[in-house]
N, C-alpha and C positions, 0 to 999 in steps of 0.2 A: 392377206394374213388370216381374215376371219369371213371368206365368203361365204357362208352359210351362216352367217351372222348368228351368231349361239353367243350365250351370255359366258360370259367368264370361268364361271365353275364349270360349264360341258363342254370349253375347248381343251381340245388338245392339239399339243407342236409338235412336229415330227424332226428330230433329235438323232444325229449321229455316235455311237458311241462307240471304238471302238473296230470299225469299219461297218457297225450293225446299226441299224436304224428302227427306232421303234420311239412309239407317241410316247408323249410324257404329258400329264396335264398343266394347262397353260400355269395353273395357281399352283404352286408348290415351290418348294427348296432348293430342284434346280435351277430354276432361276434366277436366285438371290446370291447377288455377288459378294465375293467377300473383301470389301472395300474398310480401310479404317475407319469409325467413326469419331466425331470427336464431339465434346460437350460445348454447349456454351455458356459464357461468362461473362459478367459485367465488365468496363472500361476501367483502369484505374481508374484513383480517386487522386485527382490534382494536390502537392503541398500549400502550404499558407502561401509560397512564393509562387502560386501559380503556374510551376513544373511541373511532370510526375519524375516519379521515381525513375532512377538510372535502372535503365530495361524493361521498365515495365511497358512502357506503351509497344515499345517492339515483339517483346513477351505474344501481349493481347492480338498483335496484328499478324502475323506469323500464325497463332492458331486458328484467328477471324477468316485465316485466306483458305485454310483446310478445309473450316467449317461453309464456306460461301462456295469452294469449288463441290464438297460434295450436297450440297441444296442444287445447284445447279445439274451433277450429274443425276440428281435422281428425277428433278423433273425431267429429263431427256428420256429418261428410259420411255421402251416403249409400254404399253396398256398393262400387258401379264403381267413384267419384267417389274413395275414400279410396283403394283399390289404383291408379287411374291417376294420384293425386297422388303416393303413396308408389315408383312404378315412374318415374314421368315429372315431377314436378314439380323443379323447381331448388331445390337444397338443401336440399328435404322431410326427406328419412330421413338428410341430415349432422348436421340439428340436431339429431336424437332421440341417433345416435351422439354428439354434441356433451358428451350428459348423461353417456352412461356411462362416458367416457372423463375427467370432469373431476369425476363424482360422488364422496364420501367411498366407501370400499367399509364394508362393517361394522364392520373390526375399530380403523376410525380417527373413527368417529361424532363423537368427543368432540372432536375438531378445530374442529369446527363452530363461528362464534362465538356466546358467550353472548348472544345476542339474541334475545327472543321474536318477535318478528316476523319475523326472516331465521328463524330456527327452521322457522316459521308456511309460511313462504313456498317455503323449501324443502324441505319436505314436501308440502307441495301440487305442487311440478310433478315429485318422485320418483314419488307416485301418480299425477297424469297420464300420464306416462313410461311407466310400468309396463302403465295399459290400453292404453295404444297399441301397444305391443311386445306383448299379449297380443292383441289384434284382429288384428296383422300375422303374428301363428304359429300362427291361427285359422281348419283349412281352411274348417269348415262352418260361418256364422255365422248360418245359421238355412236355412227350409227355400226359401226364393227366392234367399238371396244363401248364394252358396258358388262354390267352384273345385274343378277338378277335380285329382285327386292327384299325377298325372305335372305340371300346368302349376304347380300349385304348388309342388311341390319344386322345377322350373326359376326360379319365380320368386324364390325363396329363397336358392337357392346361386348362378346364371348371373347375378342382379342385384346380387350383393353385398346383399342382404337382412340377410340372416344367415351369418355369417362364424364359425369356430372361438374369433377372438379376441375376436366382438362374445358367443357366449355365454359364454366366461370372464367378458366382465365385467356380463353378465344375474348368473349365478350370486355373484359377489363383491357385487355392491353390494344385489341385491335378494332372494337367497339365505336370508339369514338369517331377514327377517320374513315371506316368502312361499315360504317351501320348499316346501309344496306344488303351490301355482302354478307353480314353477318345475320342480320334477323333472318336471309334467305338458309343459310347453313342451319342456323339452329330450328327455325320452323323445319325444314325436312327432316333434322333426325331426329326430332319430339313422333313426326309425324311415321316414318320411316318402323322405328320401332319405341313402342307405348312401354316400355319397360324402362324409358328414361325418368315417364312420368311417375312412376311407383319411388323410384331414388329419390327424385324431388322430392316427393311426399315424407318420406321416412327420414329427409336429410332435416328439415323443419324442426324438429324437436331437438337435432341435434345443435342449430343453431341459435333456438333459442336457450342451449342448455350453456351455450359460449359466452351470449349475454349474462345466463345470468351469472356467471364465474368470474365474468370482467366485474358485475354488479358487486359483489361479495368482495373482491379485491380494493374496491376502490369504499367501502360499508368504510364509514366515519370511527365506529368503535372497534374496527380490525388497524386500519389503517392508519398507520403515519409517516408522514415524508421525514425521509433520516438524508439530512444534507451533509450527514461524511461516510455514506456510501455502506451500512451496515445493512446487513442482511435477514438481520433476525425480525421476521414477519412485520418487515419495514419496506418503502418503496424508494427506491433508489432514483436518481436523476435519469439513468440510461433506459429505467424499464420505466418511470415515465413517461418519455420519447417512445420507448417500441410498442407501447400497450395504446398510446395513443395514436401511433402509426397503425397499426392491427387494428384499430377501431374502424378506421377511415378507409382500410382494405376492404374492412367487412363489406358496411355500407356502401361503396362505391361499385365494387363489386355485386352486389345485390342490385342494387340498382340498375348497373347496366344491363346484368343478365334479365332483371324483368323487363326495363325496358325493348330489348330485344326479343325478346317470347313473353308477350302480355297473357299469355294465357295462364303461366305459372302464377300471377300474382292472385289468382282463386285459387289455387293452390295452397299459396301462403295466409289466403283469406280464411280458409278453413278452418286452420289454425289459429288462430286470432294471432296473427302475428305481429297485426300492429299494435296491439297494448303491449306486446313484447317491448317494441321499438319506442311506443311512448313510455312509457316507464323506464328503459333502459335510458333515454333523453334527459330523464328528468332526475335522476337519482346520480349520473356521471357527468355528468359535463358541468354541471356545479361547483361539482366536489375536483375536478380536472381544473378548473381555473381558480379555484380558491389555492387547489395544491400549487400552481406555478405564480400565484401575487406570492409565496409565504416561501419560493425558492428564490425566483428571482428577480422578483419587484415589476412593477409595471413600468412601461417606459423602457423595458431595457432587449436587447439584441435576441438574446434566448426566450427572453418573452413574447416576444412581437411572431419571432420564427414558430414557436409552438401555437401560440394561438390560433395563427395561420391555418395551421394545421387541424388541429380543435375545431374551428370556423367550418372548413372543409365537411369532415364527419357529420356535423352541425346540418349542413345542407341537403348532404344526400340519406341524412336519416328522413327529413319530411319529406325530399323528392319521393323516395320510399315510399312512405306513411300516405301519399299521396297516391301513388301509382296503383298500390294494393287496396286501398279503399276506395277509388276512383274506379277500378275496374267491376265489384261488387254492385255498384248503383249502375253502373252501367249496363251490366246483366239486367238489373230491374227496371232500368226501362226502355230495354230495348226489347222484354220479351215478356214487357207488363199484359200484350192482347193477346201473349201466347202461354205462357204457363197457366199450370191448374190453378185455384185461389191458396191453397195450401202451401206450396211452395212458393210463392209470391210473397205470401205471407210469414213464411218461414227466413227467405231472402230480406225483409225490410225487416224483421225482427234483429236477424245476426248483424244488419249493417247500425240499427240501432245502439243496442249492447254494446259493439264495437266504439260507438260513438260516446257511449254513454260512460265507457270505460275507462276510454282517453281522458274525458277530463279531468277526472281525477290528478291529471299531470298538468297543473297547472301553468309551469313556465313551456311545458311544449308547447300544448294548445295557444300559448300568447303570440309565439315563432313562427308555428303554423301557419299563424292567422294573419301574419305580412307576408307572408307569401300565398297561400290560397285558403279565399273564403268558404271555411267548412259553412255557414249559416246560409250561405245559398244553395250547397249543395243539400243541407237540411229542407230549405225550401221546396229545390226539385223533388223531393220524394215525399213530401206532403202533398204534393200535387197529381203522382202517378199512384200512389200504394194507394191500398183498401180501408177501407172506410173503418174497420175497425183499427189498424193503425196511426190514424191522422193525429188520436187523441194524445198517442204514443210519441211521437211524431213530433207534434208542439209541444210534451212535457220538457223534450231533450231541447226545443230552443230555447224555452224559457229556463231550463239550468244554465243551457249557455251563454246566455244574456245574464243572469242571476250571478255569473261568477265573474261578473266583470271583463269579461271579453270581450267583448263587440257589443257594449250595452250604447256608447254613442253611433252605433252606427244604424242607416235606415236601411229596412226593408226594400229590397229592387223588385220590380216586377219582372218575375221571370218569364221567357218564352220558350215552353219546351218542347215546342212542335219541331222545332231547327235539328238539322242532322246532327248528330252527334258522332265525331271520333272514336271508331270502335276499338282502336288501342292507344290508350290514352299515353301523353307524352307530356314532355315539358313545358313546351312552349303553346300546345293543343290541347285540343280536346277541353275547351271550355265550354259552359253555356250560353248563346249568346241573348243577350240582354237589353230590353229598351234602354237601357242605364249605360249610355256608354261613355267612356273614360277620357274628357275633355279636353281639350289641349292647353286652355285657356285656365291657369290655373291660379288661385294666392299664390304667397310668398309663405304663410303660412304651410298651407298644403304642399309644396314644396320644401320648405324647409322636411316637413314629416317624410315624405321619399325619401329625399337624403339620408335621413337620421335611420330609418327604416333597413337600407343598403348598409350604411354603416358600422350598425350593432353586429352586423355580418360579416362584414371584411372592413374592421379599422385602419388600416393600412392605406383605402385610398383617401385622396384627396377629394373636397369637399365640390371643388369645381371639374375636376374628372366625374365624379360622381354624376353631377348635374349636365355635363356633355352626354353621357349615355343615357342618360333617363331622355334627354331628347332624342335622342336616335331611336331610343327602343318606344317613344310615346307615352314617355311616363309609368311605363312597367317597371315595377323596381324589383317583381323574380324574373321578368327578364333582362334586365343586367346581372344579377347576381350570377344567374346561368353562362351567361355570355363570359364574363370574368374567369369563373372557375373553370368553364369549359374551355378557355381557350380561344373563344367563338366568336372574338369583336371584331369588326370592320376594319379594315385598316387604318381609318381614318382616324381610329378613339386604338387602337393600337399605337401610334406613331406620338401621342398624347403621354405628357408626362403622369405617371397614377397618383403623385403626389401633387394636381396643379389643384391648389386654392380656387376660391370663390373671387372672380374678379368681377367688381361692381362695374355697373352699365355706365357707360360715356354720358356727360349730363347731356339730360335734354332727347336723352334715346329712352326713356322710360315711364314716359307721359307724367314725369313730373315736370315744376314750374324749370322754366329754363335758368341756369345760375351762370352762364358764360358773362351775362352783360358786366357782370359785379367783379369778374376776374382784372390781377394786376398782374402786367405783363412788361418789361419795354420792348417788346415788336407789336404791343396791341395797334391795331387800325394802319400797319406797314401795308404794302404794296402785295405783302405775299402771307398776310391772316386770312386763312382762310374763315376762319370765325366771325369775321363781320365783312367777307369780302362774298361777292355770291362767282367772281369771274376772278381771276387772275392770269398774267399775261406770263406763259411758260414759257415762253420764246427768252425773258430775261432770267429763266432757272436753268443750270448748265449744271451736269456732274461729272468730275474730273476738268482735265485741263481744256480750256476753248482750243479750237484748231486756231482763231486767230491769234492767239498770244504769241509776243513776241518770244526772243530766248533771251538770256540772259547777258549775252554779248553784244546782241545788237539793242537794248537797253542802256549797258555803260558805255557803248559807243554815240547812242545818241545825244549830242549839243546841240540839238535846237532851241532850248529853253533860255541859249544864252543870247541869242538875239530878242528874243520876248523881254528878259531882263533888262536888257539892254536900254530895249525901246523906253520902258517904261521909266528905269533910273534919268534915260536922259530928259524925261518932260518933266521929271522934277527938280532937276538940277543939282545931283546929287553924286553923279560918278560925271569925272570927263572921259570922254571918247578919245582912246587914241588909238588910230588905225596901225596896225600892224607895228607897233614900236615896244621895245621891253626896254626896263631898267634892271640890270643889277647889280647896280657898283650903288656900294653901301658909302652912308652918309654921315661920318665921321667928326662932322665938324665940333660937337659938344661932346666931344667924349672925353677930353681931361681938363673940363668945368669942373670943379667940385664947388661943393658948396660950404660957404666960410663955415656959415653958423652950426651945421651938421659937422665940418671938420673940427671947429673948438667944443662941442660938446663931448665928441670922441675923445679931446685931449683930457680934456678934464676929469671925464670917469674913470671913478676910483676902482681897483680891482677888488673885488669881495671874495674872498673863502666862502665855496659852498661851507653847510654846514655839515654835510655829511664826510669831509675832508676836513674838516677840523679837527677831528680825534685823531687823523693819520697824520697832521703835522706835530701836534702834540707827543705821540708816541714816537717821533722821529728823533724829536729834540730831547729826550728825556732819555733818551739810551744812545747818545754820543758817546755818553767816557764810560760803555759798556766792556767789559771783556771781549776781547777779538771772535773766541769760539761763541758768543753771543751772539756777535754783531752778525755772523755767519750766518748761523741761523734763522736770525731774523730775516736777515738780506734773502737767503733763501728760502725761507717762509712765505715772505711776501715779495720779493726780486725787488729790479729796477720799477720806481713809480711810473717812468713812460712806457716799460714793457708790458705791465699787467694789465690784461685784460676782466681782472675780478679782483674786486674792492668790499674787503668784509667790513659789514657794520659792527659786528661785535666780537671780540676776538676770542677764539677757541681755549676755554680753560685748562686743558688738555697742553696747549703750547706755552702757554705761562706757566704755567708747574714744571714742565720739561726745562724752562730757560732759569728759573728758581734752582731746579735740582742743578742745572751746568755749574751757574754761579757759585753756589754754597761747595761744590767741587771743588 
């Protein structure tokens, strides 16, 4: 196809048209086929019953199978054929933007509806997605097909290829489970073509101009929560939820993308971007959770879900605030023997300022500071800068000791000889320190990790909490990382997040032992293990023994009655008679009666219950009644041997009725 191996822009295909044959260049419009494209689109959104809507899930899968055969066909194409569909084809590279623009980004996964097969499904075209956006930022894709460097950065940036906001959201959505793949993509087209770094630069201002409009939005004397939904320079319940959702976009997204190109975060250092971020921390997120106790109380279902959320932003604003500052000191000393003293000097001033900036945000700098100690990183660069800064240097410890930050804590001896992570990350790029982080800890000091985690994600459990601080070694930002990112073990995965604090088995906790004082009635059986050191398992069986009998041959067994037997006869208390039955019954007293029993019978007088006394009375008293009386009565109350219900008191209602007959 390309034996002369020429880069892409100088081949050309030779092309029938017609019955004529003449070159065409490989990159152009003949090429690009004219295939449908289609967009992509979120999953439905399941009912309160757990359903979705009648069609819609078929709706979504019917377009998902358009969308997934043409991902498929265009990775096929061949070298030319893909770049002049990708360059020249109608709506080719909208519908790839289509996904990243409407895809879940990481930190909202769980959004996803519970459906294995939409799961299924869209997974399948995030990995399509994904090779294709890696073939399109792939200059050399073997040794016949490739472009050359100048045409492919034009094609990149002058096509709208790849755009600043299209790798925000490479970075956001595909970041997490392919970080590598990704920091590889985005280092080559930083590096590829330098005119991405100028965007950056000029987008800065723009971002900090986003904070500060969310700032102004959420300003105390502009703002109030109106909880029936009015509009008038009031904040609604929904744009609550979406300004706090866009908050968390922000920051995650930022985050990922420095994390992924550490070099941008001197970029954003330039800028002082982190008093942006402190300040934006400290004036919103206050005012965000005062505004949701005053909507919908603490303790309750929208609250817990929004926090959540809140928490979130929370985190990857200091990851942030972290990264971009961490990168600056990094600069300084890593090229403290190699810079002039001016700019040396100039770097440990800006990083100063910066520092000296932040505090002013009181509750950040408190948040910061369980998760990474800025006072050591204060220390490293007392230790490397110039002699004329050190003064400078200890002014900013001693305010940040003076404001009550880290005034109980002690000074570490640092070691700054140790190599340093030259793109600083989450869980890296620490100093490392004679001071290192014990295992053997209070209950005290523990309890404080806890509480630490906590403040951050109230939602877990206090003894979940305490599983991963073991795992992680008593890092409490690396669980909080682990958590948000998704990133736990399986073991503290499989872990319920609400499991309480279960206290230690006595006697496992080098306290005094308390079992002796325990009341039990199996204490000191054959099978306590508590004061036994052996037990014989051979008499512990679970389920049914193989030798038990059955149930048949049980009440078939009469052995017991010779054992009986034996024994009634030594005492002389049953006679033995072999093989003989009686049963002809014994008659002879049966018409004995007894005098004094039979003249007492005679004698007793019959008594009237008393409850029958009203009814012989009422009987005698309406003999020389009228006939149609007597009737009624009789049928009232019937025959005395027939009636099975005997009134105690008789119905007033029937005596006015036998009144009215009579006076008739």
């Amino acid at each position: 196809m390309n034996p002369e191996k020429k880069p892409l822009e100088e081949l050309s295909i030779l092309v029938s048209e017609d019955g004529i044959q003449k070159k065409i260049p490989a990159l152009s419009s003949h090429f690009a086929g004219d295939r449908p494209m289609v967009s992509f689109f979120v999953p439905p959104a399941m009912n309160e019953n757990g359903s979705f809507p009648i069609g819609a899930k078929g709706e979504w899968f019917h377009k998902m199978e358009i969308f997934t055969a043409n991902l498929q066909w265009l990775l096929a194409l061949p070298h030319h054929r893909f770049w002049s569909q990708i360059v020249y084809g109608k709506k080719t590279w909208d519908s790839i933007i289509s996904f990243l623009q409407e895809a879940y980004p990481f930190f909202a996964t769980h959004n996803l509806p519970d459906d294995p097969e939409i799961v299924q499904r869209y997974n399948e075209i995030s990995h399509l997605v994904f090779c294709v956006i890696c073939r399109a930022t792939t200059q050399i894709e073997s040794e016949d097909a490739w472009i050359g460097k100048a045409k492919f950065s034009d094609l990149l940036y002058n096509n709208t290829i790849i755009s600043l906001p299209i790798l925000f959201d490479i970075c956001v959505v595909f970041g997490n489970h392919n970080k590598d793949e990704v920091n590889h993509i985005i280092t080559n087209i930083f590096s590829f073509q330098p005119l991405y770094k100028d965007d950056l630069d000029s987008s800065v201002q723009h971002l900090k101009n986003v904070l500060s409009s969310i700032e102004e939005r959420f300003s105390m004397s502009v703002v109030k929560v109106d909880v029936t939904l009015n509009t008038n320079k009031k904040m609604t319940i929904s744009e609550l939820y979406d300004i706090t959702f866009y908050v968390l976009d922000i920051a995650a997204t930022l985050f990922s993308f420095i994390d992924a190109y550490p070099e941008g975060a001197m970029i954003l250092h330039l800028h002082r971007f982190e008093v942006s971020l402190a300040q934006f921390y400290e004036k919103v997120f206050s005012t965000v959770i005062k505004f949701m106790q005053e909507l919908f109380g603490e303790k309750s279902g929208p609250y817990e879900s929004l926090l959540f959320t809140v928490n979130q932003a929370r985190i990857y604003f200091i990851k942030l605030f972290y990264l971009v500052i961490e990168s600056s000191l990094n600069v300084i000393i890593e090229n403290r023997t190699t810079f002039p003293e001016e700019l040396l000097k100039y770097n440990t001033e800006s990083f100063l300022n910066v520092v000296k900036e932040s505090l002013a945000s009181k509750i950040f700098i408190v948040d910061y500071e369980k998760m990474y100690p800025l006072e050591q990183d204060l220390n490293i660069l007392c230790q490397v800068s110039l002699d004329s800064n050190k003064a400078e240097c200890e002014s900013v410890i001693e305010l940040l000791r003076a404001n009550s930050v880290c005034a109980n804590k002690t000074r570490p001896e640092i070691v700054i000889d140790r190599k340093r992570e030259k793109s600083p990350s989450l869980e890296e790029n620490k100093i490392e320190t004679v001071v290192t982080n014990g295992i053997n800890l209070s209950d005290v000091e523990k309890d404080s990790l806890i509480t630490e985690v906590k403040d951050i994600l109230p939602h877990l459990g206090e003894g979940f909490i305490m599983k991963c601080l073991e795992h992680y070694k008593f890092k409490s930002s690396d669980v909080i990382n682990g958590v948000l990112e998704n990133s736990l073990p399986p073991s503290l995965q499989q872990l319920d997040h609400t499991l309480p604090i279960i206290p230690p088995e006595p006697g496992t906790s080098g306290k005094p032992d308390v079992i002796a004082h325990r009341v039990n009635i199996f204490d000191n059986d054959e099978f306590d293990v508590m004061s036994r050191d052996y037990i014989d398992t051979s008499r512990i069986h679970k389920g049914k023994r193989k030798d038990a009998k059955d149930v048949q041959e049980i009440l078939d067994d009469k052995s017991f009655r010779e054992e009986l037997r034996n024994k009634f006869s030594e005492l002389g208390i049953v006679e033995t008679f072999d093989n003989v039955y009686e049963d002809e019954y014994d008659d002879t007293y049966d018409d004995i009666v007894d005098p004094i029993e039979q003249e007492g019978e005679d004698e007793r007088k019959f008594v009237t219950p008393r409850v029958l006394q009203q009814l012989e009375r009422y009987t005698k008293g309406n003999q020389n009644e009228e006939e149609s009386g007597e009737e009624e009565a009789e049928q009232e109350f019937g025959n005395p041997r027939d009636r099975k219900f005997i009134p105690f008191v008789e119905n007033p209602e029937d005596i006015r009725r036998r009144r009215e007959a009579r006076s008739a």
